[in-house]
C-alpha positions as CSV (number, residue, x, y, z in Angstrom):
1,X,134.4,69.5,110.2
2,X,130.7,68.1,109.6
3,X,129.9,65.8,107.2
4,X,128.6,66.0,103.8
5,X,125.8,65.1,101.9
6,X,125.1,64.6,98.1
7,X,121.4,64.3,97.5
8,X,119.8,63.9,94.3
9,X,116.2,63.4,93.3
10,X,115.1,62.0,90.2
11,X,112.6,59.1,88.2
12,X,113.0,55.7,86.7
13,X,112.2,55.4,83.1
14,X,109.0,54.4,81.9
15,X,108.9,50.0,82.2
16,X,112.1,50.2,84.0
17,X,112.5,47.2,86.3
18,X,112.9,48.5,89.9
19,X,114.6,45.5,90.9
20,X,117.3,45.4,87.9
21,X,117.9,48.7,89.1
22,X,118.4,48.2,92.5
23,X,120.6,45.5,91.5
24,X,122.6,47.9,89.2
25,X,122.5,50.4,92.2
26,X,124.2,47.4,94.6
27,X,126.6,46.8,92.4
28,X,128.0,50.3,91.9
29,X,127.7,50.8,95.4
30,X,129.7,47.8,96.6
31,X,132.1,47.8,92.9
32,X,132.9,51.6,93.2
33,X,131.3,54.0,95.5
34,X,131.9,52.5,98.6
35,X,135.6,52.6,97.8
36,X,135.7,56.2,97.5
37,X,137.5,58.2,99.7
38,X,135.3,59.6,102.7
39,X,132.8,57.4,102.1
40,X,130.0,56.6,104.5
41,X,126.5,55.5,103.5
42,X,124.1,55.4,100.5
43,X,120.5,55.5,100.9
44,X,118.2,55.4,98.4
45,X,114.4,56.4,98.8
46,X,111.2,56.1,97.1
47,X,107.9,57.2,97.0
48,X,105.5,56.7,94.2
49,X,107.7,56.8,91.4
50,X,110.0,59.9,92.7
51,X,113.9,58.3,93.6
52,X,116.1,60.2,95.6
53,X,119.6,59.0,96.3
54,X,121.0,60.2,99.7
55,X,125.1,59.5,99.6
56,X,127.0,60.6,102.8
57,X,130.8,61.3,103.0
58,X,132.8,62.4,105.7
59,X,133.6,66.2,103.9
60,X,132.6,68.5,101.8
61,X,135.6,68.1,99.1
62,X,134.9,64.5,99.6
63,X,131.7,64.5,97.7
64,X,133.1,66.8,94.9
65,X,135.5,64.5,94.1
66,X,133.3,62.1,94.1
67,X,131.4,63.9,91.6
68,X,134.2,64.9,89.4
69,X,135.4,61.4,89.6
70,X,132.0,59.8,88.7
71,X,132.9,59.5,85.2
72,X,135.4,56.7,86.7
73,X,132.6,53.9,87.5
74,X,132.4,53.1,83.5
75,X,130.2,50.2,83.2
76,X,128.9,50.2,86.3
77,X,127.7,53.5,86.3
78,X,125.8,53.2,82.6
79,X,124.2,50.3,83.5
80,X,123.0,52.3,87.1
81,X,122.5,55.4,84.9
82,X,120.7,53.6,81.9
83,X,117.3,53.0,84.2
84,X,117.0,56.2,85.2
85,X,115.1,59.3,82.9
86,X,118.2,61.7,83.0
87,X,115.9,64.7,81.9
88,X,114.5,64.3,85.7
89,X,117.6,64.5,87.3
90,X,118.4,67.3,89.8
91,X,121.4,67.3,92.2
92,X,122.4,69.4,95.6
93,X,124.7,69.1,98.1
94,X,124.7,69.3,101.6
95,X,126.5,70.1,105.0
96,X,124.9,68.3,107.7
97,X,125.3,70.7,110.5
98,X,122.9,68.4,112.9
99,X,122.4,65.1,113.4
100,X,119.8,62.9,115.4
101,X,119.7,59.0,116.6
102,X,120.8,56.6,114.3
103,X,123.0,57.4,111.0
């Protein structure tokens, strides 16, 4: 079974700090995501104020959980969420049917 990936691209808001955000983003990584079952790596990218967040998990059904689960994180995931312009938000998922060099 490959792994899985949930990918979603969106934008800070306006005067957000990217540092406090990054720092919210550690925290919910290391307080709650990286507990999650399947679990593998977050990466987050940016380029010229577009953000994407790149989460891998070892299946499918575990990213939807994660997902459905989300709601879980509480404080941690408002304080993530409150940087970020949620009208800009747009989510996909992904098999990864091929992978090359390093993870």
């Amino acid at each position: 079974m490959s792994n899985a990936v949930f990918y979603c691209t969106f934008n800070l808001k306006d005067g957000a700090s990217v540092q406090d955000f990054l720092s919210a983003a550690e925290n919910l990584n290391n307080e709650y995501i990286s507990k999650q079952k399947g679990y593998i790596s977050w990466k987050q990218l940016s380029d010229s104020g577009n953000w994407a967040d790149l989460l891998m998990f070892e299946t499918m059904e575990d990213v939807k959980n994660f997902e459905a689960n989300s709601v879980n994180a509480g404080e941690l995931a408002a304080k993530f969420y409150s940087f970020i312009n949620l009208a800009s938000v747009s989510v996909a998922y992904f098999s990864v049917e091929k992978s090359y060099g390093m993870s």
